[in-house]
N, C-alpha and C positions, 0 to 999 in steps of 0.2 A: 761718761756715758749714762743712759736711763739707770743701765741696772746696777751702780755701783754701791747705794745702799742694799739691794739684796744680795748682790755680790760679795759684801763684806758680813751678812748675817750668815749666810751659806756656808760661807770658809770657816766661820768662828764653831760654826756644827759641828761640820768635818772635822776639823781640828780634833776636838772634843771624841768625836766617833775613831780617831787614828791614836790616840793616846790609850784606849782604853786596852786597846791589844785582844782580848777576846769579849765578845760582845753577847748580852743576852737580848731575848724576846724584848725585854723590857726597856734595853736599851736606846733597840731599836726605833717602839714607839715614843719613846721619848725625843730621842734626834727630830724624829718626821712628824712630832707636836710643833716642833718648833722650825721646820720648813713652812709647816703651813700657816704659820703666824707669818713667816718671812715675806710667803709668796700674797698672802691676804693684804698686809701692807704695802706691797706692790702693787696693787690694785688689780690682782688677779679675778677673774671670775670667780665666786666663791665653788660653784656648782663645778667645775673645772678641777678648781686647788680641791676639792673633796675627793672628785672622783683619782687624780692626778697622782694622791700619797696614798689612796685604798688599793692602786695597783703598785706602788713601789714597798708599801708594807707588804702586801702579800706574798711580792719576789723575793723580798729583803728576810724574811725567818724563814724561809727555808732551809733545810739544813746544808743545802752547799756553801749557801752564804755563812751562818752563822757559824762550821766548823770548818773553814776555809783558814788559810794561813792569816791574809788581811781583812778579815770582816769588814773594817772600816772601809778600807777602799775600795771591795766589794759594793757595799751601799751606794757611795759615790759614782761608782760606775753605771747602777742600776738606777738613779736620780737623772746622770748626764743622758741615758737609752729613751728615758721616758719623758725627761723634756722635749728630745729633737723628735720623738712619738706624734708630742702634742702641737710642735709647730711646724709639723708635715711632711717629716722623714725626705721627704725629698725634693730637690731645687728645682723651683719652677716657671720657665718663660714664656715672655708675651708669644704667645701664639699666632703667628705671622702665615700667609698663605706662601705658594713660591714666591721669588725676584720679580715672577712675569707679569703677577696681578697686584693688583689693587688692597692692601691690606687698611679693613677701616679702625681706627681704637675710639672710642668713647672714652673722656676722662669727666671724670663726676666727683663731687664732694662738697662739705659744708664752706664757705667762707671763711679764711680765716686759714686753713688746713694749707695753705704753700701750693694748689692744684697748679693754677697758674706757670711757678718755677718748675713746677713737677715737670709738667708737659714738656717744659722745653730740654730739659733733663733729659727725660726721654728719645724725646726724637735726637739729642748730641749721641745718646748713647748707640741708638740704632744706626744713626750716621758710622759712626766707627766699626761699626759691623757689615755695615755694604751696604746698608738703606739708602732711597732716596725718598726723606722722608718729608712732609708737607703740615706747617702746623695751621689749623683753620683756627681764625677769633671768631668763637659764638656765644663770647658774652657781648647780649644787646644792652644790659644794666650799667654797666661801669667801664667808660671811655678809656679809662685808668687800664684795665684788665688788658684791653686791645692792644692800648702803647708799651703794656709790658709784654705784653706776648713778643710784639714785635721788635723791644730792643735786646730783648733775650733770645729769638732764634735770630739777629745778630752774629750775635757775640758767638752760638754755637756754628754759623753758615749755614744754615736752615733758612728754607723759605716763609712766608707768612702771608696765608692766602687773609684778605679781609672785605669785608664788605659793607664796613661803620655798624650803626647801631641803628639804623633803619628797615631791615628785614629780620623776618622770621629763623630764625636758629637754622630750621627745617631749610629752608631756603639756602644759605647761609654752607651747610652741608655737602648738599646736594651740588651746589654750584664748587666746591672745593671739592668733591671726587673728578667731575668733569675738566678743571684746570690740571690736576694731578695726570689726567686720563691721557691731556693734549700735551702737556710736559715731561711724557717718560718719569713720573712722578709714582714711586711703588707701594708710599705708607702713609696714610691721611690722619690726624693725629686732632679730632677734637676737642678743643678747649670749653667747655661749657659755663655756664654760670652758678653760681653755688648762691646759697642763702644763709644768713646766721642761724638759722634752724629748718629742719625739714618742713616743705611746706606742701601743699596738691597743688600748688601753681609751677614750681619748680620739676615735681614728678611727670605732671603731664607734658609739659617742655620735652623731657627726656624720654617720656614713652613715644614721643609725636616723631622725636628722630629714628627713634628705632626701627619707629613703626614703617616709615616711609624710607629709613636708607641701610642697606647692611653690614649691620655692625659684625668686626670681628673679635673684639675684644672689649669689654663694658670694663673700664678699671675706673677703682674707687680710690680716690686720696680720702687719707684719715692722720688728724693730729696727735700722735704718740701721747701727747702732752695733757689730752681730756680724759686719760684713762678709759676707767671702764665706757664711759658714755660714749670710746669710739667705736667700742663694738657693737654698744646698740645699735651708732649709726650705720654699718655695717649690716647689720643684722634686717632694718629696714628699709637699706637703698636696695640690698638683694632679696627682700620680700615683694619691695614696689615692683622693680625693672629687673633686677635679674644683675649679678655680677660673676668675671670670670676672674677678680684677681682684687689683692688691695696692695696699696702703697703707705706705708709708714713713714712719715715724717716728724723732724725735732727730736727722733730717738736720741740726738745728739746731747739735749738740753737736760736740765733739769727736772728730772719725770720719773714716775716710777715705773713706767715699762709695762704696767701690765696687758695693755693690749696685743703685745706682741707675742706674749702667751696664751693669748685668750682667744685671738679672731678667728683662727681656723678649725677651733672646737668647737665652739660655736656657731658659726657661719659653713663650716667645713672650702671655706675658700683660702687660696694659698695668698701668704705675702708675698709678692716678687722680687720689690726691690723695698729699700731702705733708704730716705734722707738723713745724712749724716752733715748737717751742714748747712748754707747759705749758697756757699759757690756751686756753680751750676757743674760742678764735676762731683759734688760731695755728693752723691747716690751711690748706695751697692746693693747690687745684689743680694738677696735673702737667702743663706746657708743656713737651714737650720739648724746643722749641726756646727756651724762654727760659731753662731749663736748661742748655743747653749753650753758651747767652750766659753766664751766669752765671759757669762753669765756668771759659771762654777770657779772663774778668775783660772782658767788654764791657758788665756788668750786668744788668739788667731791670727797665728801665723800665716798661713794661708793668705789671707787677706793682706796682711800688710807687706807682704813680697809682692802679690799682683799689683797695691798698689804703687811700689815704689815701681816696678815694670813699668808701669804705664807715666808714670809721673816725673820721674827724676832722667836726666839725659844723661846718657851712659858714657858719652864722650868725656863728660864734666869730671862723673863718679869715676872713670878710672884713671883720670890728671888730678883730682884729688887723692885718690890710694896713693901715686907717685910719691905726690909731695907729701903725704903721712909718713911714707916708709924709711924718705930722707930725709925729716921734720924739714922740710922746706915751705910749709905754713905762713899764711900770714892773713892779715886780718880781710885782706877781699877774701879770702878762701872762708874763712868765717863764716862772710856774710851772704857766700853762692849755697854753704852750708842752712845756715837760717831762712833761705829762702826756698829751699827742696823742703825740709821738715813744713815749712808753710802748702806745699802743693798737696802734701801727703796729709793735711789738717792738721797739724799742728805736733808739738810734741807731746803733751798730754794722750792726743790719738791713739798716737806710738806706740806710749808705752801701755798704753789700754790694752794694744794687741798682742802685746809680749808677756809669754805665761808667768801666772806672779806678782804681778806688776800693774794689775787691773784697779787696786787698791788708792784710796787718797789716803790710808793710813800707811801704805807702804811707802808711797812713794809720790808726791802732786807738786807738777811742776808748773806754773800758772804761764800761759803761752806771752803775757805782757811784761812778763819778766827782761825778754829778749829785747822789749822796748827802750828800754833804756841803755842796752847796752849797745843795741842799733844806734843810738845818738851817739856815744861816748865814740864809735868808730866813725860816722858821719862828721866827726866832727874836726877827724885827723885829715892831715893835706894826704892828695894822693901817697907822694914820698912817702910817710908816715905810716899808713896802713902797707905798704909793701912792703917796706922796713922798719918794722919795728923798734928796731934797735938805735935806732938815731934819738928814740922820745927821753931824752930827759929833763930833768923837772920842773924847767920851765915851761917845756912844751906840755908836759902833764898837766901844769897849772891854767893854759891856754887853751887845750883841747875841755877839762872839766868847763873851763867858765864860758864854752861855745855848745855843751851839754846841759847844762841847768845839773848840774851831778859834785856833790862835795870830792875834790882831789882821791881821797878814799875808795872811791867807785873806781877811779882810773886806774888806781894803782892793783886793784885786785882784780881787775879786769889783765892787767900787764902780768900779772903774776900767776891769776890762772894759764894764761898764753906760755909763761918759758915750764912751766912745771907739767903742760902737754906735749908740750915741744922735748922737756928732757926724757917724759914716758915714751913718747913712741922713736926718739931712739932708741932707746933700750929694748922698745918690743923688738926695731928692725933687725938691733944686733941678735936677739934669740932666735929669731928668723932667718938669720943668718942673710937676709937684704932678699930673700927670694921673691919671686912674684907667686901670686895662686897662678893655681892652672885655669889654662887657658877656658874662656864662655863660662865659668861659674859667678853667677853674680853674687855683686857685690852692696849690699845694706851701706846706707849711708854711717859716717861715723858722728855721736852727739856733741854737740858745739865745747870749747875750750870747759873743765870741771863740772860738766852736766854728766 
């Protein structure tokens, strides 16, 4: 995730701040020198990260804090209050009118920012919520933009009002609320055009819709990935037109996150949702506070139970429990396994959201690992993956040379398999073979020695 290098300078503070057992003034400002180095390398706002540690020094020498039994986790606590403080204490959604009308969204942003995928993201999500929602293409610049709009509400069942690249955006609008109007259509969702930089040709575009159709919600895509420079943009798409919300995308990548700390201090507009991903399901929702769980490496749990709710089928997950609790496993089951942990993003994801474990020094499990080990079971005759136990070593020697994989990979791959197969007997037997109780869900379990 963005924040795992400040995730891992944070924890190394704490740390430091929990070992010391009782803490001075001096300690304190010491710790929260070195947050704000963390958070400035993050590409935090500096005027933010200023203001951000002058209110958690002030709470933090008090004297509850400082003759408190844990000082240290005292501080910690007061860091985790005043993060979710600064990223908007509270969860907040697209502002939708009733079912009975017409709800319009404006989506806006620079080129480059994912707006496009965004969109249709959106309108999937509202789909699932009861919308019937209508995506319009108003980008007249780029052919490309229209065909993707269109092969992505697709894939979500979404419709795609289009009108080519021969009218005015404004036009273009206009004529998608009226097909929405005569369609029983409840949420018009436009795609607009963006530029590699903010330009007055693009602003007036977006004023000219506004001006003429009305808008219910103006939401900005912004690239996690440009840092500070996404809050500028931020700062003057809602100076120009006015915004009621921003979306964060690539949070997933390589980045140091700091606009996700910065835009709503700054802007005082809330993030909504979060791209976590490529797949047109990787959006979440913006918890600030489980955001700043995240961040402090306490995880989010939360999050990774709705997502396994929504994403893993529960018929599958509890014919798999079965066959765990009798080791009646086998290597399809494996691989219905590897492909649930793929719905949920990956196993890296996973364990992002599990307290602890947010860490690449604790713990980084690289998701193309799985790759290879996908072949070495593709590569078994059905027979083979059902029963495993038929494979020997010549068959081993057949299955590596139909994987491109030295024998070595096959064998530790067979080996991880009986040495899961012997543990969860043994769990079952402590278990005494019982089932949980009944509707409590069930977390998928991590593939054969993960």
């Amino acid at each position: 995730m963005a924040f795992d290098s400040l995730t891992e300078k944070l924890q190394n503070v704490f740390k430091n701040l929990r070992s010391k057992g009782r803490l001075t003034e001096e300690d304190v400002k010491a710790a929260l020198k070195e947050v704000k180095m963390a958070l400035l390398e993050a590409d935090v706002n500096f005027k933010v990260v200023k203001n951000f540690v002058k209110t958690v020094q002030e709470r933090a020498v008090g004297q509850d804090v400082l003759n408190s039994l844990t000082p240290g986790q005292m501080v910690v606590k007061l860091v985790n209050e005043e993060l979710v403080t600064l990223m908007g204490s509270d969860t907040t959604e697209i502002a939708l009118k009733p079912s009975s009308e017409i709800s319009v969204i404006l989506m806006c942003g620079l080129q480059g920012a994912g707006k496009t995928t965004t969109t249709a993201k959106i309108a999937g999500k509202l789909k699932k919520k009861g919308r019937r929602p209508l995506l319009a293409a108003c980008d007249i610049y780029r052919p490309a933009a229209i065909e993707q709009l269109q092969k992505n509400g697709e894939k979500q069942g979404v419709e795609v009002f289009t009108m080519g690249t021969n009218h005015k955006p404004v036009d273009i609008a206009k004529a998608a609320i009226e097909h929405a109007s005569k369609n029983n259509l409840n949420v018009v969702i436009l795609d607009t055009a963006g530029r590699l930089h903010i330009d007055e040709d693009m602003m007036a575009e977006l004023q000219e819709i506004k001006e003429n159709v009305e808008i219910d919600d103006t939401i900005l895509v912004v690239d996690a990935m440009t840092g500070q420079d996404a809050v500028n943009v931020a700062t003057t798409f809602n100076e120009k037109i006015g915004v009621d919300g921003v979306i964060l995308t690539k949070l997933d990548g390589d980045t140091r996150g700091g606009a996700a700390l910065s835009i709503r201090a700054v802007t005082g507009k809330p993030i909504l949702y979060v791209g976590m991903g490529e797949k047109l399901s990787d959006l979440e929702q913006f918890y600030p506070d489980r955001m700043a769980s995240r961040i402090l490496g306490m995880g989010d749990v939360l999050t990774l139970i709705e997502k396994a709710e929504a994403e893993i089928d529960q018929d599958k997950a509890k014919e798999m429990e079965r066959k765990f609790r009798k080791a009646e496993f086998d290597f399809n089951d494996f691989l219905d396994q590897m492909a649930q942990m793929k719905k949920m993003g990956g196993i890296q994801s996973i364990l992002s959201m599990l307290p602890g474990m947010g860490l690449p020094t604790d713990l980084e499990i690289d998701d193309n690992i799985f790759k290879g080990i996908e072949a070495i079971i593709y590569s078994m005759t059905p027979e083979e993956r059902g029963n495993p136990a038929i494979i020997n070593p010549s068959r081993k020697r057949r299955i590596a040379k139909g994987a491109g994989v030295n024998i070595a990979e096959v064998n530790k791959l067979m080996k991880q398999y009986e040495q899961s197969k012997k543990m969860m007997k043994q769990m079952s037997g402590m278990m005494g073979g019982k089932g949980k109780k009944k509707g409590k869900f069930s977390m998928p379990k991590l593939p054969f020695g993960f």
